[in-house]
N, C-alpha and C positions, 0 to 999 in steps of 0.2 A: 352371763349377760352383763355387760361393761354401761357402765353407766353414759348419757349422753353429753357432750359439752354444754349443753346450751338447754336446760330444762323449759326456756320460753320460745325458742325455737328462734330466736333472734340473738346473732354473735352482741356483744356490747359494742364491738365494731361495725357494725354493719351501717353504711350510709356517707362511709368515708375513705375516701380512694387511696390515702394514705396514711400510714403509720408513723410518727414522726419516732424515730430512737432518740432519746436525751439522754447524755450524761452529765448531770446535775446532782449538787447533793447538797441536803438540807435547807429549809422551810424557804427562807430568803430567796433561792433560783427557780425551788420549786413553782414557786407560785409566779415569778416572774414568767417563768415559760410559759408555765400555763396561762395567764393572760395574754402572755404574745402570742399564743396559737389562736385563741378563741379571737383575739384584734384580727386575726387575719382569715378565721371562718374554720380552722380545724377543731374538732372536739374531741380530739386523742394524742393521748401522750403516752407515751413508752419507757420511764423510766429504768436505766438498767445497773445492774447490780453491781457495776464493774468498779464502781468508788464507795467510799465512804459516805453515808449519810442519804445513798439515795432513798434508804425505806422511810427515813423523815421525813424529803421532797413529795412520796407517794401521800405517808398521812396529812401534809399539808396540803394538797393539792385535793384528796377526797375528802377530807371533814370542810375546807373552805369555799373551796372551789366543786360540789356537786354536779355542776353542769359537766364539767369534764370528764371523762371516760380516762380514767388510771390504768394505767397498765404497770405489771411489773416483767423487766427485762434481762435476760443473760441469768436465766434461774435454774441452777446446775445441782440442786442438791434439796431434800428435802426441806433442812431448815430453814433455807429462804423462800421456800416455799409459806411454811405458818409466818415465816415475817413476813412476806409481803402479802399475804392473804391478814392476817392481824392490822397491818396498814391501811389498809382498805381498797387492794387490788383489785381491780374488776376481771383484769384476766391476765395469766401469766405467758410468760413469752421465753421459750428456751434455744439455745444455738444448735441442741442435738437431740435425739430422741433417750428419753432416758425413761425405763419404767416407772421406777420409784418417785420418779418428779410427777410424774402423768397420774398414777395411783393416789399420792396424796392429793394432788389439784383435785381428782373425783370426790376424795372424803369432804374435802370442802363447800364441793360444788361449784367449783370455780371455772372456768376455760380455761383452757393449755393449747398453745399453739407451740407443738416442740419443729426441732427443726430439722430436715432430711435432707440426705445429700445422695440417694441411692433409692431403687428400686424397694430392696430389702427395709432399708426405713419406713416407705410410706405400708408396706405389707406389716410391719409391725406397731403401727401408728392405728393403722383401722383395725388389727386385731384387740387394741386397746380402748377403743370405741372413739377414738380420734379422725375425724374425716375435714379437718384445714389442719396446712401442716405450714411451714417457714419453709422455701427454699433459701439453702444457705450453705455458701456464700454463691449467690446465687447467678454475678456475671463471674467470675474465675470459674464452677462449675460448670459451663458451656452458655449462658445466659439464654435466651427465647427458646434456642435449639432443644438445649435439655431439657425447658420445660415442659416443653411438646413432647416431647420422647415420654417423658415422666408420665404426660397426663391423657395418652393414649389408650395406657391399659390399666389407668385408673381413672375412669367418668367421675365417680363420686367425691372424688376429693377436688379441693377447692386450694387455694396454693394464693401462699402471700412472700411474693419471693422479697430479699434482703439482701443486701454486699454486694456492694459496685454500681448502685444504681443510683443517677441523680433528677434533675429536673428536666434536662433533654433528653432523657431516655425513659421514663416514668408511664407516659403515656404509651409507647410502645406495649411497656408487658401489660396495661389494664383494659389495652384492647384484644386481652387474650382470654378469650373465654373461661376459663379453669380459673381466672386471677381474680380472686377478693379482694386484695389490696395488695401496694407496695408500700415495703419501709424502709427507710433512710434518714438520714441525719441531713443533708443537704439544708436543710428551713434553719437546722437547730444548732449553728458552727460552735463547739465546745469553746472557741475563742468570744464568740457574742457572748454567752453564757458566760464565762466569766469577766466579761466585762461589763455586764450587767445592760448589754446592749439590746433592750428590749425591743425598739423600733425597729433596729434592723431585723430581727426574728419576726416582728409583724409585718414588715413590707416582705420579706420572704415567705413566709405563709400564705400572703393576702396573692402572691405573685403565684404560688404552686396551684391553689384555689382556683385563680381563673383561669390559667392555661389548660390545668386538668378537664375544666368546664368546659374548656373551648375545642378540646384536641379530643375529648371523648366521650361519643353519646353514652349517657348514662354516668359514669362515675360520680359525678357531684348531687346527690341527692338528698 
């Protein structure tokens, strides 16, 4: 018997139509994002592993910033796993399905959304008591088509697709029943980030916010 993601029965995501992915690192972007996001109404950030210093950005962003919902991003191996769980990850986020990432995420008790690109993934995602999975990369793998394919002869699983998707296309897949959220970087341009361009990440946020509001019943709650 596999333990469940979510012991409260509520994802740490749950309530927000999208995932923003940051690639930021250390205390200074961290926290800058994450005020740009929350100035614009998101309460989720996706820090990922792909640089230097983003497990700082995560503990910065959860010891200061509580209200936000920490994620950690692009988590390929156990030991960044304990690092970003020691950070103060609320849930991990990985590009592929890996057991041993999944296995330790459970000793923690933390959520794992790894990511699938095949039939055969999502079958070994739920045999590991995983039922939301990443599609990923999620428009070059057939985008709405495949998710439909995908989520025909799995009802139970719940799919937050990623890669290639931006803010005119966003709303399409979260009018897709199977879809919990979408994640993208679109709000979060690595170039505002380092240019410490926090406003423009707030009016990009604040602009994803209402559109999502406006283009589909339910996503914004």
């Amino acid at each position: 018997m596999h333990a469940s993601q979510e012991p409260s029965h509520v994802q740490p995501w749950s309530g927000c139509p999208v995932i923003p992915v940051v690639v930021a690192s250390g205390r200074t972007q961290g926290l800058g994002v994450a005020d740009a996001l929350a100035a614009g109404n998101i309460r989720v950030a996706e820090f990922t592993f792909r640089v230097d210093g983003a497990a700082e950005a995560i503990r910065a962003v959860a010891e200061e910033r509580p209200e936000m919902v920490v994620a950690a991003g692009t988590v390929i191996n156990t030991d960044q796993v304990d690092v970003a769980v020691d950070a103060g990850a609320r849930f991990l986020v990985s590009p592929g399905l890996n057991r041993s990432v999944i296995e330790r995420a459970h000793e923690h008790d933390v959520p794992v959304i790894p990511g699938v690109a095949s039939p055969s993934d999502i079958m070994a995602a739920l045999e590991l008591g995983i039922t939301t999975v990443k599609l990923f990369p999620a428009v070059p793998l057939g985008g709405i088509a495949i998710l439909r394919a995908f989520a025909a002869p799995f009802p139970q699983v719940r799919f937050v697709p990623t890669g290639g998707i931006g803010i005119d296309t966003a709303a399409d897949w979260l009018r897709e029943s199977a879809v919990d959220a979408v994640g993208g970087s679109w709000m979060v341009p690595s170039s505002k980030i380092a240019d410490q361009d926090w406003d423009a990440i707030s009016r990009l946020s604040a602009a994803t916010w209402e559109q999502l509001a406006a283009e589909v019943e339910g996503a914004v709650r």
